[in-house]
N, C-alpha and C positions, 0 to 999 in steps of 0.2 A: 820111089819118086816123090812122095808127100814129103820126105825129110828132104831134099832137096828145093822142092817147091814152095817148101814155110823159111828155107833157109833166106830164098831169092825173097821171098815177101818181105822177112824180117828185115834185109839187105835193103830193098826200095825203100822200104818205110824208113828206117835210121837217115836213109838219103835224102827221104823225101821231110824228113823232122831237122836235118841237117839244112836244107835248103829253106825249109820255112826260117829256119833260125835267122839263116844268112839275112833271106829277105828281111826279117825282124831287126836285123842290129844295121842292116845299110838303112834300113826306113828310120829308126833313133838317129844313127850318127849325122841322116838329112835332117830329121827335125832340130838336134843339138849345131847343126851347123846353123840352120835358119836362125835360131835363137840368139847366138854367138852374133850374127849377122845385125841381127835384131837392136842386140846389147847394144853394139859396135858406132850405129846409126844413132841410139839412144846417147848415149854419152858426147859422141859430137853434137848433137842437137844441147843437149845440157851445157855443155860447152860452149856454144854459140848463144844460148843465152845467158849465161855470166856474162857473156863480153857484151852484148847489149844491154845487161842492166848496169856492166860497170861504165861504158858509154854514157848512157841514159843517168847518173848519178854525179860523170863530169859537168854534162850539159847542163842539168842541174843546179852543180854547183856556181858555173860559168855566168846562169841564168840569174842566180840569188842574189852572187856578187853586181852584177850589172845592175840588177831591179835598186839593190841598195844604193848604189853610185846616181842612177837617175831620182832614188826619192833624193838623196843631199841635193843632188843638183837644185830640184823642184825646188827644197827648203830654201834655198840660196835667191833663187826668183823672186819666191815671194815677198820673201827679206827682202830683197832689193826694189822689190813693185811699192811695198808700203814704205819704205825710204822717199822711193821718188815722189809718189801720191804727196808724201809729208811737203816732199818741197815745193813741187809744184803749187799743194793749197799755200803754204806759205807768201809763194811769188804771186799768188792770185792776188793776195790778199793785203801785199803790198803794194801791188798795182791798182788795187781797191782803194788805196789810204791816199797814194800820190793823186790820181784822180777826181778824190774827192776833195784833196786838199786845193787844188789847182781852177776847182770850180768857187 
């Protein structure tokens, strides 16, 4: 009976090394799934931000060009404020001369 009874032992055991095994490679193949999952998430996410920073580098641009367009403008103002100033003091100052000349 003992060569029988070491047979069934050695039989569980292989079974029972067999089933830890199983357990072992379903528990990797979940952790390798999670991971994959992981990746998966990660790379959208990297994904989504390219397109926000190339977003964010239009606006940018959209932004630089405008800022530029409003400094000419300003430039163009002021040019034109010290133009007007010019004449205005001029008509002052003609208005000054007829005035005085009339007194």
């Amino acid at each position: 009976m003992r060569k029988g009874s070491t047979q069934l032992n050695e039989t569980m055991t292989e079974q029972t090394a067999i089933e830890q095994a199983t357990r072992r490679l379903t528990s990797a193949l979940d952790a390798l799934d999670a991971a994959v999952e992981r990746r998966v998430e990660s790379d959208r996410g990297a994904a989504a931000l390219g397109e926000q920073v190339h977003t964010l580098a239009a606006d940018r641009s959209k932004l630089a060009a405008d800022l530029d367009a409003q400094v000419a403008r300003s430039r163009r103002l002021e040019t034109a404020n010290r133009d007007i100033a010019r004449r205005i003091d001029a008509a002052m100052e003609n208005i000054r001369l007829v005035l005085e000349s009339s007194n």
